[in-house]
BAZAPA-878521 format. One record per atom (N, C-alpha, C, O): residue in three letters; x, y, z. Coordinates in steps of 0.1 Angstrom, whole numbers, plus 5000, padded with zeros to 4 digits. Example, Ala and Ser with C-alpha at 12.3 -4.5 7.8 and 13.67 -1.06 7.14 Angstrom:
# residues 2
ALA513249435078/ALA512349555078/ALA513249675078/ALA514249675085/SER512849785071/SER513749895071/SER512950005079/SER513450115080/
# end
This chain:
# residues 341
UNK514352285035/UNK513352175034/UNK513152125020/UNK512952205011/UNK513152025020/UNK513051935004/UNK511651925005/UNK510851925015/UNK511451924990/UNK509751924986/UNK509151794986/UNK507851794988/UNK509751664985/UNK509251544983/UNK510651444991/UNK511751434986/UNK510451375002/UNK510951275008/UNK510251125002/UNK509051095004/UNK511251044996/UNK511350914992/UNK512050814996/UNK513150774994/UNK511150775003/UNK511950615012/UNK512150525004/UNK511450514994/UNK513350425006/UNK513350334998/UNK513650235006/UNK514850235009/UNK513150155011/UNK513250075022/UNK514149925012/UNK513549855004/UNK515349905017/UNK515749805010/UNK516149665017/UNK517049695025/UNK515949545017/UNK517149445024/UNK517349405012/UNK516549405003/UNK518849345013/UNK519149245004/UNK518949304985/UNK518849254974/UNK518949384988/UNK518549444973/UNK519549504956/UNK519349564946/UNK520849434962/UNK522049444951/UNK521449444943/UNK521549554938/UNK520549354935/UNK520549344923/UNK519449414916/UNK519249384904/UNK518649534923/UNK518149594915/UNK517349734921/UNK516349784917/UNK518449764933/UNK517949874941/UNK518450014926/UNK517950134924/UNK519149984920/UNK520050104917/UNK518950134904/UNK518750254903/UNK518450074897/UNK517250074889/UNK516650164891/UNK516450264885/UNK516050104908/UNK515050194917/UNK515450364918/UNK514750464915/UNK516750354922/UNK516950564927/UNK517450644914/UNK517350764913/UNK517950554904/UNK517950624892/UNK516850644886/UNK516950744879/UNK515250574886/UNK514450634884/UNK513850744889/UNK512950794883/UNK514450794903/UNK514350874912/UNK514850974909/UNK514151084910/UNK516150984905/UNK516951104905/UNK516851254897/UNK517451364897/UNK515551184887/UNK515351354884/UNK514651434886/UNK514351534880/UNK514051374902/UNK513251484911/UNK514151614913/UNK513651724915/UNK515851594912/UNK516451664912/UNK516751734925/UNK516551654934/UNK517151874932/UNK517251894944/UNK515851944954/UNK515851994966/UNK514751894945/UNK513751934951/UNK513551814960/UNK513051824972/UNK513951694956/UNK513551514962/UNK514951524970/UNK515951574967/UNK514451434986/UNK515651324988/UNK515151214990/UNK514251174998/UNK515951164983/UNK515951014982/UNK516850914999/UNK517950925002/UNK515950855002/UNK516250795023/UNK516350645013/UNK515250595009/UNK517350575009/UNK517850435009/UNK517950415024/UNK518950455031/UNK516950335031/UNK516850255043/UNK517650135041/UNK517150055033/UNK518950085045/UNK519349955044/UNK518549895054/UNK518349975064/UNK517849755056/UNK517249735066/UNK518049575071/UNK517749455070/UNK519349635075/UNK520449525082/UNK520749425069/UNK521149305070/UNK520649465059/UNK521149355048/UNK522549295047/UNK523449365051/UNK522849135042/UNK523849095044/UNK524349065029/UNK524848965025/UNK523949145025/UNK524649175008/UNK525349325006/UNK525649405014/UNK525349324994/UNK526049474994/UNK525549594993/UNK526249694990/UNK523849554996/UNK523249674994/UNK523749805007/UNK523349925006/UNK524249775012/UNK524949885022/UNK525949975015/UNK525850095014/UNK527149895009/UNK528049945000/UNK527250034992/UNK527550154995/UNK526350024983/UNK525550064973/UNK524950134976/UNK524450204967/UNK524550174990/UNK523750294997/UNK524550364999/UNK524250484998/UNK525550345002/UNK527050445005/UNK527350524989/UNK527450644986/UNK527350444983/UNK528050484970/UNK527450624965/UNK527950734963/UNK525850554964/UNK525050644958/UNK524750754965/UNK524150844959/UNK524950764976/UNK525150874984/UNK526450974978/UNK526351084972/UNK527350904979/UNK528650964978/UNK528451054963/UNK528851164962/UNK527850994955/UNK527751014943/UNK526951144937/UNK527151214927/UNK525851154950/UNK524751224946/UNK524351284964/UNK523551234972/UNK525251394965/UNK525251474977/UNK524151524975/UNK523751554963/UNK523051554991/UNK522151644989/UNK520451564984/UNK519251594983/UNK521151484983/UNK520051404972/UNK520151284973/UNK519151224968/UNK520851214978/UNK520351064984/UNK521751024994/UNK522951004994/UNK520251015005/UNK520650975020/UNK521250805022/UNK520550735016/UNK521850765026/UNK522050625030/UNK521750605047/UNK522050665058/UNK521250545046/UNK520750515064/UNK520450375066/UNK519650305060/UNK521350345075/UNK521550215082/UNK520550145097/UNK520350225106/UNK520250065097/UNK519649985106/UNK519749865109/UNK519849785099/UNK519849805120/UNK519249625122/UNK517749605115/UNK517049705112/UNK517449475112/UNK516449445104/UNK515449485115/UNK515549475127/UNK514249555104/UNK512949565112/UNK512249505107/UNK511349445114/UNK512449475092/UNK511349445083/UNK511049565073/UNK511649675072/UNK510049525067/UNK509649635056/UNK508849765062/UNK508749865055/UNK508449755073/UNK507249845077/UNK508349935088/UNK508150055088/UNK509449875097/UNK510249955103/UNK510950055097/UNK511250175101/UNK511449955083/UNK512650055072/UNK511550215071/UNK511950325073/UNK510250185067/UNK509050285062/UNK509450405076/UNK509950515077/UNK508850315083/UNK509650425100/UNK510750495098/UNK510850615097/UNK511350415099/UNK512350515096/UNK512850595088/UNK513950645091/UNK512450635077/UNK512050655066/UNK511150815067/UNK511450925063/UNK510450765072/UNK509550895076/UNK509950985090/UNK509551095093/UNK510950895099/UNK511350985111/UNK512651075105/UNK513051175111/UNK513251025093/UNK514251105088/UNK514151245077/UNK514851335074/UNK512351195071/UNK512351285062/UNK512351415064/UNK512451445076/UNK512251505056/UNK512851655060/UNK511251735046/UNK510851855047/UNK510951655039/UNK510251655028/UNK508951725033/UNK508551695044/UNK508251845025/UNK506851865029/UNK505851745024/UNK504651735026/UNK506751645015/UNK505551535012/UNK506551385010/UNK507651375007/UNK505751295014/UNK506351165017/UNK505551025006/UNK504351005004/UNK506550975001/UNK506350864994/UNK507350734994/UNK508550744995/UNK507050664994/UNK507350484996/UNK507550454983/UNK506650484975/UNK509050384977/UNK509350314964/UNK509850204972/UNK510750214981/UNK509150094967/UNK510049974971/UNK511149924960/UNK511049934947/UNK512249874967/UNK513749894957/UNK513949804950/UNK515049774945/UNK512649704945/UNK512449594932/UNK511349684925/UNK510849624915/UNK510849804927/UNK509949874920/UNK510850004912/UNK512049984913/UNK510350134905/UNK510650254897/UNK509450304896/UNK508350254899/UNK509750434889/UNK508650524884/UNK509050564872/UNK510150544868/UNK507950614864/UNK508050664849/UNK508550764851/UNK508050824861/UNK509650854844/UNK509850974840/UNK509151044835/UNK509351154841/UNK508051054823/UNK507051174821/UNK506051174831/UNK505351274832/UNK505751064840/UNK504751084850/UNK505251194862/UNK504851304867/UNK506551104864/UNK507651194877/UNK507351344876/UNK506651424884/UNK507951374863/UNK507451534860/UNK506551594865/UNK506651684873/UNK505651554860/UNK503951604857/UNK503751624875/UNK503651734880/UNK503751514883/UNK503251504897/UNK504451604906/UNK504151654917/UNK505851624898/UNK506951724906/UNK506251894905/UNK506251984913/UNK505451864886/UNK505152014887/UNK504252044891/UNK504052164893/UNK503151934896/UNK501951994908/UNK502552024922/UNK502152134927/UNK503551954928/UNK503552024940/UNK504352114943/UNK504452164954/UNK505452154930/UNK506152284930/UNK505052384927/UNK505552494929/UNK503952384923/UNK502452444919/UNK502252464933/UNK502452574938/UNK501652344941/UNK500852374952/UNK501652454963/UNK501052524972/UNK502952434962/UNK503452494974/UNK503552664971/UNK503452764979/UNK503652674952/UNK503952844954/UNK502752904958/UNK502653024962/UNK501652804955/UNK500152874956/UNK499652834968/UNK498452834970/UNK500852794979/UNK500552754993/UNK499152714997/UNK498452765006/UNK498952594986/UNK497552474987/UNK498452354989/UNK498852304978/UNK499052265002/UNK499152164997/UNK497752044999/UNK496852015008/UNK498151994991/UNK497051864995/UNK497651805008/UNK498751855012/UNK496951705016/UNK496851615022/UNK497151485012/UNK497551405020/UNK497151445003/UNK496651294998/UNK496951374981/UNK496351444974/UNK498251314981/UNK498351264962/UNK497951144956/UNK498351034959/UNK497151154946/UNK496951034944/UNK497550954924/UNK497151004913/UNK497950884923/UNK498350864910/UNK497850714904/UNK497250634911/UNK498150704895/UNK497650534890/UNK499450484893/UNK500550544894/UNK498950344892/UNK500050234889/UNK500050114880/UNK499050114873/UNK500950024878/UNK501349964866/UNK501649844871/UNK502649834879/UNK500749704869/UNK501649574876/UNK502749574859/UNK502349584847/UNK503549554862/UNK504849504860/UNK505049374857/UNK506349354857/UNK504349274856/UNK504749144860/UNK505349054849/UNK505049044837/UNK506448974856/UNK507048914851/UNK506448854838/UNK505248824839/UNK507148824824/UNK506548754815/UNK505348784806/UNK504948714796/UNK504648914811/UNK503248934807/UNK503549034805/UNK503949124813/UNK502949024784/UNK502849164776/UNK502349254781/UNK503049364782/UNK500649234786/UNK500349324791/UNK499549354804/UNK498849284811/UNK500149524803/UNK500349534816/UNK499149584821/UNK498349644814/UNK498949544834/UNK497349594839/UNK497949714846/UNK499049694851/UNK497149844846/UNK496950004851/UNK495450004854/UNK494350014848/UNK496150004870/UNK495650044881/UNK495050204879/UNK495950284879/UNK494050244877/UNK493850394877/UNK492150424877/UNK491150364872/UNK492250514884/UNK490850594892/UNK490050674888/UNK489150704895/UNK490150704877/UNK489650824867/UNK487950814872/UNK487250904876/UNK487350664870/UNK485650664874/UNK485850684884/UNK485650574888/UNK486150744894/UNK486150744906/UNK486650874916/UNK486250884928/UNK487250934911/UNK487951074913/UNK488351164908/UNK489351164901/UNK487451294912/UNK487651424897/UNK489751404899/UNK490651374908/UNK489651454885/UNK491351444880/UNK491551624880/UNK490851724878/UNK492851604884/UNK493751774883/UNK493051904888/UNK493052024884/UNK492251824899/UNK491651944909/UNK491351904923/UNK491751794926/UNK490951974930/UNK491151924947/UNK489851884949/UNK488951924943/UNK489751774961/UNK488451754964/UNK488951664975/UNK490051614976/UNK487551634984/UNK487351614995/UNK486851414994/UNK485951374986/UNK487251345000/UNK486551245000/UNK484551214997/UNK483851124991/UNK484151335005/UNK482751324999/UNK482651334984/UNK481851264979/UNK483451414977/UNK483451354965/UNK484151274957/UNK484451304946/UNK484251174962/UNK484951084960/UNK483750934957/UNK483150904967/UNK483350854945/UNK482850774945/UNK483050604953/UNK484250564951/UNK482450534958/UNK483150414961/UNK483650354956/UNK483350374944/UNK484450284957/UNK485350214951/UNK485250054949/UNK485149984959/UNK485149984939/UNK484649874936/UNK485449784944/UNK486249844951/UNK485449644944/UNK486549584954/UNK487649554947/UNK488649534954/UNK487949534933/UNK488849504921/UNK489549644922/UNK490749624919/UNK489349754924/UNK490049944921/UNK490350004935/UNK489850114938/UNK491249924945/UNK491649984960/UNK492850084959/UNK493250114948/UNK493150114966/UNK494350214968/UNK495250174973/UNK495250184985/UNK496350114965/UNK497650074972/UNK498950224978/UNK498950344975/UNK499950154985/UNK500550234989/UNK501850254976/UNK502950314977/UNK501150194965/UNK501850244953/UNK501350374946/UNK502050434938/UNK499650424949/UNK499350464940/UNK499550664952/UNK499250774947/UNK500050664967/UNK499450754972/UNK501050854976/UNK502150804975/UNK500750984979/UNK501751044983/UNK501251134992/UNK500451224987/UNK501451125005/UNK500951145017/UNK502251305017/UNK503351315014/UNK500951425025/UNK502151535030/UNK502351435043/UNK501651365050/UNK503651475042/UNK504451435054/UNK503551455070/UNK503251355077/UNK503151585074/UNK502251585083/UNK501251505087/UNK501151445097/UNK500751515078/UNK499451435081/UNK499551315080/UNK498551245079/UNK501251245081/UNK501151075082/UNK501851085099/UNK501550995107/UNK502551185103/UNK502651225115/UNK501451235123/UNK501151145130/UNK500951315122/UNK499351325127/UNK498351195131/UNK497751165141/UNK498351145123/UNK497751035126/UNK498550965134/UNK497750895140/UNK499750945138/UNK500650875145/UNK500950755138/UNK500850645144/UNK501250765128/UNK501750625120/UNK502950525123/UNK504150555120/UNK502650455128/UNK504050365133/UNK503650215129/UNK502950155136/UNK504250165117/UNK504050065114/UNK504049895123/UNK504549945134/UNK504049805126/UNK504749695130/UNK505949655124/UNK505949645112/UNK507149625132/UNK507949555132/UNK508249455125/UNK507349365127/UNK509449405115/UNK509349235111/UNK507749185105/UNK507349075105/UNK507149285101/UNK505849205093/UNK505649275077/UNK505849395072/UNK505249165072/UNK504949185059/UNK503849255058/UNK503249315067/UNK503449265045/UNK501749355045/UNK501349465052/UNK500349495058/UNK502549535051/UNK501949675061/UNK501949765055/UNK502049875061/UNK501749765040/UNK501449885032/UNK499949915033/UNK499350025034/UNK499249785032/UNK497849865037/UNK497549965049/UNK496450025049/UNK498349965058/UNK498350025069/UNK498850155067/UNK498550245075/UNK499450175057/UNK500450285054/UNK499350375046/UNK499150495047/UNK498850285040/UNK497750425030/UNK496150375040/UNK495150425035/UNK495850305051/UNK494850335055/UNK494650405068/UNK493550465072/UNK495350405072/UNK495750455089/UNK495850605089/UNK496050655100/UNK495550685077/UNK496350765075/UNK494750885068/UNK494551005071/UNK494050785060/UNK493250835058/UNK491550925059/UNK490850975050/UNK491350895076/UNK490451015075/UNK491251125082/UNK490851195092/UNK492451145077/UNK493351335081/UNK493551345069/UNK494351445068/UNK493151295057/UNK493851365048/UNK492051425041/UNK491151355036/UNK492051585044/UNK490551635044/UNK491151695022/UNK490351655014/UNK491651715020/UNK492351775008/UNK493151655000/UNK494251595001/UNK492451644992/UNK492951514979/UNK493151584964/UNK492351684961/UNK494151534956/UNK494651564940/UNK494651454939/UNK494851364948/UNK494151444925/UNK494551334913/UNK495151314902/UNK494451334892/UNK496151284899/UNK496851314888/UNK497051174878/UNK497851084879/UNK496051194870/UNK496151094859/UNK497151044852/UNK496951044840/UNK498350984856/UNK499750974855/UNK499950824858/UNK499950784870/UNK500150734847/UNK500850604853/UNK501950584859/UNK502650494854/UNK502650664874/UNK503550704878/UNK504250594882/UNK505150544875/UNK503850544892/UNK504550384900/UNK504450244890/UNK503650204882/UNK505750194895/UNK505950074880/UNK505849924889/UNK506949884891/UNK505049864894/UNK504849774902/UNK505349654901/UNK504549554900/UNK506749614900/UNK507349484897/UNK506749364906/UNK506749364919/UNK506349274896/UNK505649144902/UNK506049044898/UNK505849034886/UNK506548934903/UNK506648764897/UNK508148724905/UNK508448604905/UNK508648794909/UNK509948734915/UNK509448644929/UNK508848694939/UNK509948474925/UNK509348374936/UNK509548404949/UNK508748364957/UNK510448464953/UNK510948534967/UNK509548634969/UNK509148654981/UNK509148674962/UNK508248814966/UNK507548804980/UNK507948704985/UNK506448874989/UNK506248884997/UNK504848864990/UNK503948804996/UNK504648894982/UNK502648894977/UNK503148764964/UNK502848814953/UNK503848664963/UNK503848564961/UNK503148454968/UNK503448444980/UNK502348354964/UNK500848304967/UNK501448204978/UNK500948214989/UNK502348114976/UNK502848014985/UNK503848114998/UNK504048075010/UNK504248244992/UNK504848315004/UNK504248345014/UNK504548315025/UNK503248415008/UNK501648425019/UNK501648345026/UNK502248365037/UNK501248235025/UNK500748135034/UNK501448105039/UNK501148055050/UNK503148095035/UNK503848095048/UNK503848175056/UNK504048135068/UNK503748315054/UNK503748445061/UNK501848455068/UNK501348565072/UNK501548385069/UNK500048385069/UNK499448455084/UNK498348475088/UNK500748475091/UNK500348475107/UNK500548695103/UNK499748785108/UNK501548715093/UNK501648885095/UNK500348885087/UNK499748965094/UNK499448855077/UNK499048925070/UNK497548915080/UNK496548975078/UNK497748845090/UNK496148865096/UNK496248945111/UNK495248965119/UNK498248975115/UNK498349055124/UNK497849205118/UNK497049275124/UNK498449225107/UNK497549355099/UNK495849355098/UNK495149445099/UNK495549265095/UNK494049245093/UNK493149265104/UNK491949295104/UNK494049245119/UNK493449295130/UNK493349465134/UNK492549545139/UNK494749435127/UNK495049655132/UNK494249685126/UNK493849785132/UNK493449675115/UNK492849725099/UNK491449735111/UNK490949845114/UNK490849605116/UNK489749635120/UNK489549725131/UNK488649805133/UNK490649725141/UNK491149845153/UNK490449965150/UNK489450025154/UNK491549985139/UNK491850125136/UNK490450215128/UNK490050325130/UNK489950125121/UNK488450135113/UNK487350125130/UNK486750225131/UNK487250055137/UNK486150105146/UNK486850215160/UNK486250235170/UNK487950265159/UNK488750385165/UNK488050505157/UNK487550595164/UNK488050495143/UNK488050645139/UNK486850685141/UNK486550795136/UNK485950625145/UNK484450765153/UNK483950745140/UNK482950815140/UNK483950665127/UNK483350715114/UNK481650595118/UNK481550495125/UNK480750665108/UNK479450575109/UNK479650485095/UNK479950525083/UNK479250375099/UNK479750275088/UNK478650245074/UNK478950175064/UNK477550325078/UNK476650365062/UNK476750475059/UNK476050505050/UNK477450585064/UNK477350735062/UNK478150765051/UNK477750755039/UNK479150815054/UNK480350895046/UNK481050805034/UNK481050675036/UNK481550855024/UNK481650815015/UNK483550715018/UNK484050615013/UNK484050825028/UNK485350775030/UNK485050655044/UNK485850565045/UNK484250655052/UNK483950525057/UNK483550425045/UNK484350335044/UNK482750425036/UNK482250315028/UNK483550315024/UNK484150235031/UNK484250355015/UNK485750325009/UNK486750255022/UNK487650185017/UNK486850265034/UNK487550235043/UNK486550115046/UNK487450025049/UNK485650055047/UNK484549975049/UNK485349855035/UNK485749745038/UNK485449915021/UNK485849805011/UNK487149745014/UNK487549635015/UNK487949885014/UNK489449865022/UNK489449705028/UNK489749605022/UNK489249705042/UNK489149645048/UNK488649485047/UNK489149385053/UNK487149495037/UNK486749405032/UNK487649285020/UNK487549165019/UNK488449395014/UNK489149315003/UNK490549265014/UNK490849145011/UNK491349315024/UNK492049285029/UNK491849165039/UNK492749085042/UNK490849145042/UNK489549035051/UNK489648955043/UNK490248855047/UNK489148955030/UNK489248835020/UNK490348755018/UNK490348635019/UNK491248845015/UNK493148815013/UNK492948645023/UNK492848525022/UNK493048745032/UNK493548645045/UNK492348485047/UNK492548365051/UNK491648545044/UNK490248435040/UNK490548375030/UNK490448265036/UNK490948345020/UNK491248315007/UNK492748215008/UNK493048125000/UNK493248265016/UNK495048225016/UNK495248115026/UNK496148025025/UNK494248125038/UNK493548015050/UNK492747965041/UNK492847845043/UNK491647975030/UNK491147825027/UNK492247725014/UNK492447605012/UNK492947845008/UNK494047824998/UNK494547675003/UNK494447564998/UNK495447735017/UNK496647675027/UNK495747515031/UNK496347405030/UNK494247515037/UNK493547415037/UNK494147335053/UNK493647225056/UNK494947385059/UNK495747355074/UNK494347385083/UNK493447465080/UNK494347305091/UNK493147325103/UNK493247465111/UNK492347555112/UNK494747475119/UNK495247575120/UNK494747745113/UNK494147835118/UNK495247725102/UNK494347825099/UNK492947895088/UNK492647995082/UNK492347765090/UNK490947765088/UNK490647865101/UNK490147985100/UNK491147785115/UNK490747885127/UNK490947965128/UNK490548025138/UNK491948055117/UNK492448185122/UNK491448235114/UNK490848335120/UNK490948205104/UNK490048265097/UNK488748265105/UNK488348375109/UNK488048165109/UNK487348155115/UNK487048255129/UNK486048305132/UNK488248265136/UNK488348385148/UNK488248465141/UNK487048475137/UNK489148545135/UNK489248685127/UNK487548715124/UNK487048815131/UNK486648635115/UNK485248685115/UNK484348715129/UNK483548795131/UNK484948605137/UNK484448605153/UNK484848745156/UNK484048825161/UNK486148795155/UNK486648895165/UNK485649045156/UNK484949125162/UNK485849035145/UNK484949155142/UNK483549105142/UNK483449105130/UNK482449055147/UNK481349045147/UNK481149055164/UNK480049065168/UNK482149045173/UNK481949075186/UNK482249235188/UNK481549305194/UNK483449275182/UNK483849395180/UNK483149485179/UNK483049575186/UNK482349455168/UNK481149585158/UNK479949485152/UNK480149435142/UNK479049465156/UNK477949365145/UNK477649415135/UNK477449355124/UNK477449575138/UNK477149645122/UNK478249595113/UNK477949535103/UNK479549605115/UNK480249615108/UNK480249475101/UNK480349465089/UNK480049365111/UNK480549255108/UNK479349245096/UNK479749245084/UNK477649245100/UNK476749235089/UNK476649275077/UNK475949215069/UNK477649415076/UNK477949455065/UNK478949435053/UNK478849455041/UNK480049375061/UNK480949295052/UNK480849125049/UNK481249055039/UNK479849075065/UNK479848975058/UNK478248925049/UNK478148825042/UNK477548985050/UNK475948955042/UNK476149055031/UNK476749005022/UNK475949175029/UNK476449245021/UNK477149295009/UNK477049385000/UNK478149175013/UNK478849225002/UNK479349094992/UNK479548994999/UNK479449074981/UNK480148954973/UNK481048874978/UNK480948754979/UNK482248964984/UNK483248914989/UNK482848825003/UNK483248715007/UNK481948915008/UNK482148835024/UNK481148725023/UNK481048635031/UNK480548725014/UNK479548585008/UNK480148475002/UNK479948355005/UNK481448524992/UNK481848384987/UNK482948334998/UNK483348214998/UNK483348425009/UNK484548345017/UNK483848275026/UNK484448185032/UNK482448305028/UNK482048235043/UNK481148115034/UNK480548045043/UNK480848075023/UNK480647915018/UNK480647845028/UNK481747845034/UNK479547775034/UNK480147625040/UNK480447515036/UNK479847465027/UNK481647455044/UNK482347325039/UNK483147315028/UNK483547405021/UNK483347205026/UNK484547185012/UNK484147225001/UNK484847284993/UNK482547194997/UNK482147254983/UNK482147414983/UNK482447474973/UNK481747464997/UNK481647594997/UNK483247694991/UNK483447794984/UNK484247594999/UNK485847675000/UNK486247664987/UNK487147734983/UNK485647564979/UNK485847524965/UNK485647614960/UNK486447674953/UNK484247664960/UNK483547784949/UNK484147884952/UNK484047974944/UNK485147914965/UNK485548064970/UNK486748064960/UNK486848164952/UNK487947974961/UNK488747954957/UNK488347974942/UNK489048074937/UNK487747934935/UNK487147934917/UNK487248104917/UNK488048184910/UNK486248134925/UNK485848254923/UNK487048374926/UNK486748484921/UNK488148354933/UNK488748434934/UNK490048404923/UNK490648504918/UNK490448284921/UNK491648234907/UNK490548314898/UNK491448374892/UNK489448364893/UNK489248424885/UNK489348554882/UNK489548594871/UNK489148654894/UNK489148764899/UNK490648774893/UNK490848854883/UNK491348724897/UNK493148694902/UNK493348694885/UNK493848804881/UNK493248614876/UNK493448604862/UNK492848704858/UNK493548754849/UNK491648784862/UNK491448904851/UNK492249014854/UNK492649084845/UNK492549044869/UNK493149174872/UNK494749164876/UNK495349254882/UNK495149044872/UNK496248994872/UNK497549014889/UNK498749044890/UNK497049014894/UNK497749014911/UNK497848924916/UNK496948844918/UNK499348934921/UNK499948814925/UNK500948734915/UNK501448634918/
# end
């Protein structure tokens, strides 16, 4: 059994998957590395072959028809062999002195047969053209290089969320929960680090700018005009998000990891709020408009609380054109200081 399973879910990724597993490779025989081809019609197949060939034992090549990004993850996790599971996407890398540092905690946890549930690390946007770089990291927010439970865990502001860049799930406990992503849709990494999270009772933090978040390529999937073409997955997720949040039995003023799963949800609510007044189409104004309908029939607590409550659900629901205006102002600002997208 390998200590750490790393998906690398790729399509189309010749030109900079190999970046990706050589940053990888000096987990050494403790990591394997799962190159998911996800039906690509470039050479990333060849290239998944290669580096297999190259590096027995240690990186897998595995073939599929297109799922999408959230299938490759599937499969990904139905192959791993890893007592712990993490997601590199193959336009992304990791730092080498971080890699370390997070390899020698869980060669740690396992000899001292403590594993966590939930690794957690900082990340790095990456983004094209811009000196500097924004890090993503939690320190106000979660004791560092000791274990703890979400009750100690402070809330989380709506600008400081937990991407599925920053988390490293034991393998179990993403089984456990029954994690099965959607098919062919974009935006399902929130689902990946939320779906997941009231089983993980045991959390680490490792103060480590590990994950290197490459951003600005026009193709991207969290590219502003891509969105809104993609505008139908990012609110098929936005539904599961509210599912799965009034499924888990949690009380929505109680617990510290409901309130964190409460902002979760909130900042992902906005997204899609934001990208529908962005887009300015009638079409989906209404999806926006349903979406608040469907969670205020759903749950009223819930809906009251995200939408009176909180900043976010105040500036998206503005009425009319002057209202959509100030939302829009308000979020190009957010967007320039913490630089995403």
């Amino acid at each position: 059994m390998k200590l750490l399973s790393i998906a690398v879910p790729c399509y189309n990724s010749q030109d900079y998957m190999e970046h990706c597993v050589e940053s990888l490779l000096p987990g050494g025989d403790d990591v394997e590395i799962l190159i998911v081809d996800d039906g690509s019609k470039d050479n990333t197949a060849a290239i998944a072959d290669r580096l297999e060939a190259s590096h027995p034992g240690i990186v897998r090549a595995i073939h599929q028809e297109n799922a999408g990004h959230g299938g490759a993850v599937n499969t990904g996790l139905k192959h791993a062999t890893g007592l712990f599971f993490k997601v590199v996407d193959s336009d992304d890398w990791v730092d080498a002195s971080a890699y370390e540092k997070i390899m020698t905690f869980l060669r740690k946890a396992v000899s001292e047969n403590r594993l966590p549930d939930l690794v957690l690390s900082n990340y790095v946007y990456e983004k094209q053209g811009v000196a500097h770089k924004k890090i993503m990291q939690y320190r106000k927010y979660f004791p560092t290089d000791t274990y703890f439970t979400w009750d100690e865990v402070k809330p989380l502001p709506p600008t400081t969320y937990i991407l599925m860049h920053s988390v490293i799930y034991r393998t179990e406990v993403l089984r456990a929960s029954h994690l099965d992503l959607p098919k062919k849709t974009f935006y399902v990494d929130s689902l990946f680090v939320f779906q997941p999270m009231p089983w993980a009772k045991s959390i680490y933090y490792i103060d480590v700018d590990f994950y290197r978040y490459f951003i600005g390529r026009e193709d991207q999937s969290v590219n502003e005009s891509v969105m809104i073409s993609r505008l139908d997955q990012q609110y098929r997720v936005n539904y599961r998000m509210i599912d799965i949040l009034l499924n888990s039995g949690l009380h929505f003023d109680s617990s510290t990891l409901c309130k964190n799963m409460c902002s979760y949800l909130n900042i992902i609510t906005t997204v899609s709020s934001i990208m529908s007044i962005k887009s300015g189409t009638e079409e989906h104004l209404r999806w926006k408009k349903e979406l608040w309908e469907y969670l205020k029939e759903s749950n009223s607590s819930l809906y009251r609380k995200l939408r009176y409550r909180t900043l976010l659900g105040i500036f998206m629901n503005l009425p009319g054109k002057p209202g959509r205006k100030i939302s829009v102002i308000a979020y190009n600002i957010t967007q320039k200081i913490y630089g995403f997208n």
